[in-house]
Structure formats: C-alpha cells, structure tokens
N, C-alpha and C positions, 0 to 999 in steps of 0.2 A: 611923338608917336600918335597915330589916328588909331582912335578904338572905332569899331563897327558897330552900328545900334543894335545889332543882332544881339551880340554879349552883355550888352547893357542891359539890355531888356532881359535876358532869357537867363537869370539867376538861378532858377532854381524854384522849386514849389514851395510857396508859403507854409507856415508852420499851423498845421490843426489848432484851435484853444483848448484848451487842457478840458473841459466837461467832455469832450467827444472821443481824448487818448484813449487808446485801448492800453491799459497798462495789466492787465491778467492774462494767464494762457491757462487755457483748462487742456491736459493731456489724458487721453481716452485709450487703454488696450485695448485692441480690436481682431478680428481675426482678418485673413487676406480676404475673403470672401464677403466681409462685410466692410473693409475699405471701398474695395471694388465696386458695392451697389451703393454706395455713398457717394464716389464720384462721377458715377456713372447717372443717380438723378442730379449732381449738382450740374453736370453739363447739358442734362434736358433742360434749366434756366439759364442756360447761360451765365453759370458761375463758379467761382472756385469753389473747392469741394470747403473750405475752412468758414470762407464767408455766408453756403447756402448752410453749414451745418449749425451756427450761429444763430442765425435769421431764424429757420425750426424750431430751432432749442429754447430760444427767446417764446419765441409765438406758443409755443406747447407750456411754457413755464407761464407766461400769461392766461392762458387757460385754463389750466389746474387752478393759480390762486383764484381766477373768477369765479368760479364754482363753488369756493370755500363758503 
C-alpha cells in the first residue's frame, strides 16, 4: 500500500503545553442588546466575540489591580 506524504505530514495540530490551556469558562447573563454590542465591537478587531471579551476583561482586571 503507497501512503501519500500529504497524510503523513498533515496529522493534525500539535497539542498547546498545558500553562497556555484554557481550562475555565466564566458564564455571563446578559441581555440581547448587550450581546449584540459585544459582538458587534468584537468584529470591529476582527475577533470572536469570546476571545475580544477576554482580552478587555484581562486588560481592565490588570488595570484596576495597578492602581491598587
């Protein structure tokens, strides 16, 4: 049987190192109206609404404790 180097090669994506998993999900009620302007600036960066709401979240949470 001839395997194609295509298949050999193209596995599949290596695995993250575990410091970088995201292993939490933080769950937010929100109302329609404020999903909707959450993904509505996550696509003025050009990103999903989960990963621009993160990046904010992060950055404003670094903020607050610098000020401490």
């Amino acid at each position: 049987m001839s395997f194609c180097c295509y298949c050999i090669r193209m596995r599949g994506r290596p695995k993250k190192a575990e410091p970088d998993a995201m292993t939490y999900m933080l769950r937010i009620r929100m109302t329609e109206a404020d999903r909707a302007l959450m993904e509505e600036a996550a696509k003025s960066k050009s990103l999903e609404t989960s990963t621009w709401a993160r990046s904010e979240l992060v950055g404003l949470a670094r903020k607050i404790l610098k000020g401490k």
